[in-house]
PQR file with spaces between the fields and no chain letter, atoms N, CA, C, O and H, PARSE charges and radii, in Angstrom:
ATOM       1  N    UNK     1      28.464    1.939   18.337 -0.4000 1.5000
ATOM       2  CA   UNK     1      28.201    2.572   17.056 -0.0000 2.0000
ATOM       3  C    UNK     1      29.406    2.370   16.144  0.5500 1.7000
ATOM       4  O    UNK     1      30.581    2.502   16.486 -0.5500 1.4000
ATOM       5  N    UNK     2      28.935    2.018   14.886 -0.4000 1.5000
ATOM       6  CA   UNK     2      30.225    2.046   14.180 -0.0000 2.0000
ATOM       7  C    UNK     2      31.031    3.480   13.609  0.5500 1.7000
ATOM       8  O    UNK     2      30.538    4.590   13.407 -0.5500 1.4000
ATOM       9  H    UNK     2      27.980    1.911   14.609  0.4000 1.0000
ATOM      10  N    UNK     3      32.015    3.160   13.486 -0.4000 1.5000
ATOM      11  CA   UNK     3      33.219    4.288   12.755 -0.0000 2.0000
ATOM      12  C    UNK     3      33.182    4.395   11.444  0.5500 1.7000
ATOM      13  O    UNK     3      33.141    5.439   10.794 -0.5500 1.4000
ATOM      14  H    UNK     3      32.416    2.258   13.650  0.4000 1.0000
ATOM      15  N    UNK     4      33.196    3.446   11.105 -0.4000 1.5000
ATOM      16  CA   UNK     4      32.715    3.387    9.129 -0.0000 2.0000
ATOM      17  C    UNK     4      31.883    4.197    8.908  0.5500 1.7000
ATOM      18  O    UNK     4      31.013    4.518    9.718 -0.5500 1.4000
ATOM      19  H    UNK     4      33.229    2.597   11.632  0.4000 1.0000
ATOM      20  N    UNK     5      32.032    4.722    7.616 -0.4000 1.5000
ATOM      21  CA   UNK     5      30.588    5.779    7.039 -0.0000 2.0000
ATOM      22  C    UNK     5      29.514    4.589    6.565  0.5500 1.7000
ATOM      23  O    UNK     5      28.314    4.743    6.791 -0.5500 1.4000
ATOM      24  H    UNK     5      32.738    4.461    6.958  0.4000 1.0000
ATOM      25  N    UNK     6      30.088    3.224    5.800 -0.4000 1.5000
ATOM      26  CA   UNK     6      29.163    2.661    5.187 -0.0000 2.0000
ATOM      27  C    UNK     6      28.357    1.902    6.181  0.5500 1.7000
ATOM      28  O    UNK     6      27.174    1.577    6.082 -0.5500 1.4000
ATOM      29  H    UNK     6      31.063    3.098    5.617  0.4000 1.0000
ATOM      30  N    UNK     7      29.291    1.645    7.278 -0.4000 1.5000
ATOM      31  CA   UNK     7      28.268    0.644    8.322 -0.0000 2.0000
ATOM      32  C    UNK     7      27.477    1.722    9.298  0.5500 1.7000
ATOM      33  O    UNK     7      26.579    1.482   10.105 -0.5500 1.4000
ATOM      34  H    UNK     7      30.252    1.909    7.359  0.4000 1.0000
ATOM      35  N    UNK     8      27.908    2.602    9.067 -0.4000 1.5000
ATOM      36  CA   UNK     8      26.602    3.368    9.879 -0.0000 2.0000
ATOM      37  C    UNK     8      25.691    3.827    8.846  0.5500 1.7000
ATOM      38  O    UNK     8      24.466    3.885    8.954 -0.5500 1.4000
ATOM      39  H    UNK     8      28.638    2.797    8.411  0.4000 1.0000
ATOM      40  N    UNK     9      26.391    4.150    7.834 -0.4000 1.5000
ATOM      41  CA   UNK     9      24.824    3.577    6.885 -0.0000 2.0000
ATOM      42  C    UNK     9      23.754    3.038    7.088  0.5500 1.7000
ATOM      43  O    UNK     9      22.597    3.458    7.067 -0.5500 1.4000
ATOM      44  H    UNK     9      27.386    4.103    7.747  0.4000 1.0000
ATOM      45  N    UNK    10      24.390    1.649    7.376 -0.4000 1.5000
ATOM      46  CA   UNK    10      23.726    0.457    7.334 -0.0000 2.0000
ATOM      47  C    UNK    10      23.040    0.523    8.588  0.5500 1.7000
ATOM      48  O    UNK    10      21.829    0.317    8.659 -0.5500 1.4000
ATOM      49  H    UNK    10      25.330    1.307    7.392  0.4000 1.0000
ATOM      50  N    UNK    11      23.563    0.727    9.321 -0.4000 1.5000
ATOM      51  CA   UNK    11      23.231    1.233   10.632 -0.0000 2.0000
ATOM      52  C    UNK    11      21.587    1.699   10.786  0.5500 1.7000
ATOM      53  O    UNK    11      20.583    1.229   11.321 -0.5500 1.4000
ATOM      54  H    UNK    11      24.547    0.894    9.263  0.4000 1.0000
ATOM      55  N    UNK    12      21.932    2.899    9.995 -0.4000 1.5000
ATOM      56  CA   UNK    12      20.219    3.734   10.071 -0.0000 2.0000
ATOM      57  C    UNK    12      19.133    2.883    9.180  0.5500 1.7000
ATOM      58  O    UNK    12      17.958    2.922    9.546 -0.5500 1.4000
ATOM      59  H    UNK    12      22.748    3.281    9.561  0.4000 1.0000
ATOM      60  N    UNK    13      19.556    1.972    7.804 -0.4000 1.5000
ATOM      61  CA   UNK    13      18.703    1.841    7.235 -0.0000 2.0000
ATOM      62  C    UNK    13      18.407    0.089    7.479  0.5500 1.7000
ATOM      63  O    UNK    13      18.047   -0.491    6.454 -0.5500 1.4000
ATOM      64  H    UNK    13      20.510    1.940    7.506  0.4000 1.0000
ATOM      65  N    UNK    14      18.496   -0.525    8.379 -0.4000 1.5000
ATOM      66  CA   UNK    14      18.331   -1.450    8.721 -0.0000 2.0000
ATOM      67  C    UNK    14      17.099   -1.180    9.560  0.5500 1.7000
ATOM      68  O    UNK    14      16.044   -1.674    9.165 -0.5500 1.4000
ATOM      69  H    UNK    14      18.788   -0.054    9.211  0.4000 1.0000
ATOM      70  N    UNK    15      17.101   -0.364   10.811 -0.4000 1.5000
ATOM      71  CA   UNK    15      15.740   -0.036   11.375 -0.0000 2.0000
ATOM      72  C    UNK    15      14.732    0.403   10.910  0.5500 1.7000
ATOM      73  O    UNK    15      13.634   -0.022   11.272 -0.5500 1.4000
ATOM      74  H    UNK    15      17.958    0.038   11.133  0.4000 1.0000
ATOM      75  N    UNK    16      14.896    1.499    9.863 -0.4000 1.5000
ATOM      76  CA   UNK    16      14.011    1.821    8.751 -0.0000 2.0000
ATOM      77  C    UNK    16      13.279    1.256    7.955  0.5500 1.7000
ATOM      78  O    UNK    16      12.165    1.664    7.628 -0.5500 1.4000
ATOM      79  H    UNK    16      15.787    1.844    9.569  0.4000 1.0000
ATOM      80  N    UNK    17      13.969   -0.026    7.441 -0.4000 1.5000
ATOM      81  CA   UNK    17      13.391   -1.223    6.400 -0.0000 2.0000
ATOM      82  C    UNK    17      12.288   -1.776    7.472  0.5500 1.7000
ATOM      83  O    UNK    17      11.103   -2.026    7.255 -0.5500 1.4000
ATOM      84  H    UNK    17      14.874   -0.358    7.707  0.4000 1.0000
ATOM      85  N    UNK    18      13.005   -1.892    8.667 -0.4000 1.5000
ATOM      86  CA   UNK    18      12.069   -2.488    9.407 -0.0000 2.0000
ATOM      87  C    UNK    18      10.663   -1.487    9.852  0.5500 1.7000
ATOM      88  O    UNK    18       9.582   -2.065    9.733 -0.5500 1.4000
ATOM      89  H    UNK    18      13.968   -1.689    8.844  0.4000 1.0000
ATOM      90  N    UNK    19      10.649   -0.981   10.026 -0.4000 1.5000
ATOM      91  CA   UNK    19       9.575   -0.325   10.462 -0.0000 2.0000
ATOM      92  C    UNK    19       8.764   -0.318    8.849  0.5500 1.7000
ATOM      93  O    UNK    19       7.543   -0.457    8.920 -0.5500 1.4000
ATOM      94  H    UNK    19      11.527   -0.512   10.122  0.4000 1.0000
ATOM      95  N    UNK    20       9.207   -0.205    7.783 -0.4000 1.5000
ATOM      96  CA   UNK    20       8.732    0.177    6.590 -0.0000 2.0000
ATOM      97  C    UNK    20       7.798   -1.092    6.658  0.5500 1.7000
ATOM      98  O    UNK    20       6.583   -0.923    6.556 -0.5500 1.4000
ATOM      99  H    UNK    20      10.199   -0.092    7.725  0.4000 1.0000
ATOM     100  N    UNK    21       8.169   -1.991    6.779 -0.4000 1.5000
ATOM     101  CA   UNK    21       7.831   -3.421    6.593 -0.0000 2.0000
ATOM     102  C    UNK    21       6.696   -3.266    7.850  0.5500 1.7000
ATOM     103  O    UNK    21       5.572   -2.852    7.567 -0.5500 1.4000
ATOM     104  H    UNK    21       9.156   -2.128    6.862  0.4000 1.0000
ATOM     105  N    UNK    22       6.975   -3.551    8.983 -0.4000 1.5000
ATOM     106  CA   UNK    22       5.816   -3.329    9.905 -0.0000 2.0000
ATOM     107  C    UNK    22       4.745   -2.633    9.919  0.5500 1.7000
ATOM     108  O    UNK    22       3.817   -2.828   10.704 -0.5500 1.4000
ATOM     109  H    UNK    22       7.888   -3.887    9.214  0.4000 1.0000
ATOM     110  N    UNK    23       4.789   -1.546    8.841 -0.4000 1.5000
ATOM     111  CA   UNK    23       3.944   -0.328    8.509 -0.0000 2.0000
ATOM     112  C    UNK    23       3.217   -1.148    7.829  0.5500 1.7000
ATOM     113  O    UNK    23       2.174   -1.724    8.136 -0.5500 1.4000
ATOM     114  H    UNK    23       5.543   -1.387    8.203  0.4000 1.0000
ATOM     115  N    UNK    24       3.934   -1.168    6.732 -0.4000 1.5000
ATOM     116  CA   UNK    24       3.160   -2.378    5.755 -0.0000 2.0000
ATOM     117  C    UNK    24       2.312   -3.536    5.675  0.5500 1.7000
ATOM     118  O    UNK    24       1.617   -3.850    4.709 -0.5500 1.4000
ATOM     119  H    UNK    24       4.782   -0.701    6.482  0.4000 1.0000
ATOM     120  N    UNK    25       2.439   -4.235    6.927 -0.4000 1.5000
ATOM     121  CA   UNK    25       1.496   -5.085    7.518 -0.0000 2.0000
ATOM     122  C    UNK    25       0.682   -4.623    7.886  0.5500 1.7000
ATOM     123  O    UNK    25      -0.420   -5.136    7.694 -0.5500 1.4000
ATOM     124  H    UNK    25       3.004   -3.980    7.712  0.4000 1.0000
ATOM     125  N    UNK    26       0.796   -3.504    8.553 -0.4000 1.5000
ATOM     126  CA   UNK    26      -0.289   -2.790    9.418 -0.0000 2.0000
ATOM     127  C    UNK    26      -0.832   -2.035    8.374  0.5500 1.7000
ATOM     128  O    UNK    26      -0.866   -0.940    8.936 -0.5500 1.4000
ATOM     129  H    UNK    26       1.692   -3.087    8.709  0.4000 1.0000
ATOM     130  N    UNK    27      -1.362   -1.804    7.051 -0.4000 1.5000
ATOM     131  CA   UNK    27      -1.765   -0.771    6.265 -0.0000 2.0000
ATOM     132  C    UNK    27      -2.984   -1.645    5.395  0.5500 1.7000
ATOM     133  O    UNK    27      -2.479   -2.531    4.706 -0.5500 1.4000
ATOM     134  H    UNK    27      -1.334   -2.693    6.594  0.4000 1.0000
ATOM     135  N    UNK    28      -4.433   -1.566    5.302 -0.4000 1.5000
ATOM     136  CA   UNK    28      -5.128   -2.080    4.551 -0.0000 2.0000
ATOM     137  C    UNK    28      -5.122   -2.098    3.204  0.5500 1.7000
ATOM     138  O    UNK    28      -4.486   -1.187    2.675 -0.5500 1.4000
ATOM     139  H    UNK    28      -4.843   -0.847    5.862  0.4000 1.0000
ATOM     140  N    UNK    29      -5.678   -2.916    2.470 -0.4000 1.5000
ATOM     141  CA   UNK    29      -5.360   -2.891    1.061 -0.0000 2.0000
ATOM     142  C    UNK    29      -7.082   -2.664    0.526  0.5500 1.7000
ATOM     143  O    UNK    29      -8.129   -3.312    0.557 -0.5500 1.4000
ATOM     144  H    UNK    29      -6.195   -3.656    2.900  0.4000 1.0000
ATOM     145  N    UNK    30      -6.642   -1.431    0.078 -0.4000 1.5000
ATOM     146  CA   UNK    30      -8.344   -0.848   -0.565 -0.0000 2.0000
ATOM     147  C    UNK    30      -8.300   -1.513   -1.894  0.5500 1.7000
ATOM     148  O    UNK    30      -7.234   -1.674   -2.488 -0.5500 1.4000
ATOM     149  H    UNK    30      -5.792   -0.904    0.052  0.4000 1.0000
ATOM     150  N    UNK    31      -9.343   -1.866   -2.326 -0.4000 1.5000
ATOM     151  CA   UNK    31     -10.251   -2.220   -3.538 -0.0000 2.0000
ATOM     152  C    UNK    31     -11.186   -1.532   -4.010  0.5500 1.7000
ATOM     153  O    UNK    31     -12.071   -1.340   -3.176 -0.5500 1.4000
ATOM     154  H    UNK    31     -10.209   -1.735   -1.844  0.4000 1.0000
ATOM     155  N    UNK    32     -11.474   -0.823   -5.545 -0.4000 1.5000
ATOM     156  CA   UNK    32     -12.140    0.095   -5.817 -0.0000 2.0000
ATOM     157  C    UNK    32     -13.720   -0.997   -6.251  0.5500 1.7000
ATOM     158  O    UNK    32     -13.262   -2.019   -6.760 -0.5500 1.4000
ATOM     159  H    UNK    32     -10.755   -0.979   -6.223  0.4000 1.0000
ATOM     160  N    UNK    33     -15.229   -1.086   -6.213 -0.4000 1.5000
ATOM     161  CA   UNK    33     -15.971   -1.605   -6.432 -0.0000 2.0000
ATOM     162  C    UNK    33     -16.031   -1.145   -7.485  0.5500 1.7000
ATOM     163  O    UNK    33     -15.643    0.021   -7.558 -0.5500 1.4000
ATOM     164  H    UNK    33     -15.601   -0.256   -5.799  0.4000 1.0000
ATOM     165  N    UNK    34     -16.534   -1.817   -8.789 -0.4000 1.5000
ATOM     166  CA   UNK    34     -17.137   -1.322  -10.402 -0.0000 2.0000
ATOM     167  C    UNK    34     -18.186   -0.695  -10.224  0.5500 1.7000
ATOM     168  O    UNK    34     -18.919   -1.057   -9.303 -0.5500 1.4000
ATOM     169  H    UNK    34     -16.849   -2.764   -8.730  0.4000 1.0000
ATOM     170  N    UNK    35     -18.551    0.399  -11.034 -0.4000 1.5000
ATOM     171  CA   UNK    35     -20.100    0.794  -10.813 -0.0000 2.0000
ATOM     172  C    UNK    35     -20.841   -0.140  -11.389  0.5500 1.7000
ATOM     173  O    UNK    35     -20.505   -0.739  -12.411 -0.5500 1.4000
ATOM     174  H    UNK    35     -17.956    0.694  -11.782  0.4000 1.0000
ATOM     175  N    UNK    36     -22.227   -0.375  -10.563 -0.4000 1.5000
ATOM     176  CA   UNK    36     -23.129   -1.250  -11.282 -0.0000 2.0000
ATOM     177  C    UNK    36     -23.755   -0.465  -12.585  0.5500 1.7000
ATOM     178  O    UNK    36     -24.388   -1.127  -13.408 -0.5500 1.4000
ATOM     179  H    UNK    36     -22.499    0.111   -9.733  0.4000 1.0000
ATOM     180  N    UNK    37     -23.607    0.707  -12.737 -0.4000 1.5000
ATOM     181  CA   UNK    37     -24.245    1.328  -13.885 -0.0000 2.0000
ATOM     182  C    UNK    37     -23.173    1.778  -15.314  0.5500 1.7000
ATOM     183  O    UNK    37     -23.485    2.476  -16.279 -0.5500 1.4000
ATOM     184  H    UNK    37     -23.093    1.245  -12.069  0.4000 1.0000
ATOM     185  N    UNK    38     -22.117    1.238  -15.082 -0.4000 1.5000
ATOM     186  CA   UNK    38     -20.741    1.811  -16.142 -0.0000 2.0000
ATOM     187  C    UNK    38     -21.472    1.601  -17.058  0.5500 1.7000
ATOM     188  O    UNK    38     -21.933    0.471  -16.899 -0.5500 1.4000
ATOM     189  H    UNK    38     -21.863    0.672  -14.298  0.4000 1.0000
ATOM     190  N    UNK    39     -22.170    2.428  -18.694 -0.4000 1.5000
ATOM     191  CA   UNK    39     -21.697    2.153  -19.946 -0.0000 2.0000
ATOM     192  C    UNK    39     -23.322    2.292  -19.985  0.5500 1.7000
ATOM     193  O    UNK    39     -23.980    2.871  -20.850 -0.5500 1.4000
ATOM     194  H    UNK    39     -21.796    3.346  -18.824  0.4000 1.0000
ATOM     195  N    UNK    40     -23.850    1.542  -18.706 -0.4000 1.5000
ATOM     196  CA   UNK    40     -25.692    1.123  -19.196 -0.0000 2.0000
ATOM     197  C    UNK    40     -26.631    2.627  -18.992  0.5500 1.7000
ATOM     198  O    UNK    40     -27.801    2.705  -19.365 -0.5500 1.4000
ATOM     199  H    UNK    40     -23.316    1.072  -18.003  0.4000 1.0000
ATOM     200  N    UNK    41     -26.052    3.508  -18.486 -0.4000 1.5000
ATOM     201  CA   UNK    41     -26.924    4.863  -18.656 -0.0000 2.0000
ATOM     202  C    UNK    41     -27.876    4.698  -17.770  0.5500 1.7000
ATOM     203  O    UNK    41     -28.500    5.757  -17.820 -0.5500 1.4000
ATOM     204  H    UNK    41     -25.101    3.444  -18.183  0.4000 1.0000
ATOM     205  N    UNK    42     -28.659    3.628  -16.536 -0.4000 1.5000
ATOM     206  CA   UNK    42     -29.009    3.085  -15.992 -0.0000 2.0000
ATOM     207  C    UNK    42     -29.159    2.381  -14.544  0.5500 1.7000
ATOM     208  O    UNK    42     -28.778    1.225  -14.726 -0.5500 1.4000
ATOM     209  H    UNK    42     -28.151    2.767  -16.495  0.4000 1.0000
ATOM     210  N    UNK    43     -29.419    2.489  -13.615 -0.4000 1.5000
ATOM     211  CA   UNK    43     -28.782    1.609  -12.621 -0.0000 2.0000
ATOM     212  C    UNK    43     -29.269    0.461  -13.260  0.5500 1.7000
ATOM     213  O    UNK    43     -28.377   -0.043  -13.943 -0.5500 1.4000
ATOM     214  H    UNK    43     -29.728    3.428  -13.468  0.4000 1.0000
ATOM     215  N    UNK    44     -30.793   -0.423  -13.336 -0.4000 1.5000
ATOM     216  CA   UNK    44     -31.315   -1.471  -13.524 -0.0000 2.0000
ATOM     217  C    UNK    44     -31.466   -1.680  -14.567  0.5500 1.7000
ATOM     218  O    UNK    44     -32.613   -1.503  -14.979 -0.5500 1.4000
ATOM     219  H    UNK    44     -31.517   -0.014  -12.782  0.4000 1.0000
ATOM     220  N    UNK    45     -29.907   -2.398  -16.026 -0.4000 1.5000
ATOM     221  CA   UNK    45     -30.589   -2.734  -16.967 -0.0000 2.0000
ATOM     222  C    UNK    45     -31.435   -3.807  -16.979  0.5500 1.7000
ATOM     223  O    UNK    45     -32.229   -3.648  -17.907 -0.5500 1.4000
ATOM     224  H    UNK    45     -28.976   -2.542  -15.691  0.4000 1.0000
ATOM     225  N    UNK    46     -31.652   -4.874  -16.358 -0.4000 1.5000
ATOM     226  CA   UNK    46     -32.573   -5.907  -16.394 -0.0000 2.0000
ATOM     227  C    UNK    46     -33.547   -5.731  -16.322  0.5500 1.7000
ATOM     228  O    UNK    46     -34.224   -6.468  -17.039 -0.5500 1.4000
ATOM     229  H    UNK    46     -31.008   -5.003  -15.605  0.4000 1.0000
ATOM     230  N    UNK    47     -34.360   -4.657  -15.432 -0.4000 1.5000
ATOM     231  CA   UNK    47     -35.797   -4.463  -15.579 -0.0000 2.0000
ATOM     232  C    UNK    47     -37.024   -4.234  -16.437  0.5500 1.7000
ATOM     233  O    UNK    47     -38.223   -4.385  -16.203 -0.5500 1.4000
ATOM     234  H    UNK    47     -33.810   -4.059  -14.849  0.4000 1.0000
ATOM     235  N    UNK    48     -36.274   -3.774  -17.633 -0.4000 1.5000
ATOM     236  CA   UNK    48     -36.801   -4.030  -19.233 -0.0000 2.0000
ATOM     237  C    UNK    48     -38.081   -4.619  -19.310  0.5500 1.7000
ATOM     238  O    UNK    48     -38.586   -4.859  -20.406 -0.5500 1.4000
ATOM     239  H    UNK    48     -35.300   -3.652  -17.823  0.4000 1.0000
């Protein structure tokens, strides 16, 4: 372990980044779908 304040700093936030990062891979990326009815008051404007 180091004696330095700054390298044990570094110390803790080196494993941290890492896991942050591994989290991050592991975390899905949601996408919101548009409503098919925004604006048209409607589900089916085409059916007209």
């Amino acid at each position: 372990m180091a004696k330095d304040f700054d390298r044990q700093n570094t110390e803790v936030r080196i494993p941290i980044a890492l896991f942050n990062r591994l989290t991050a891979l592991g975390t899905p990326e949601t996408l919101g779908m548009p409503s098919p009815n925004r604006g048209k008051g409607r589900l089916h404007a085409n059916l007209e």
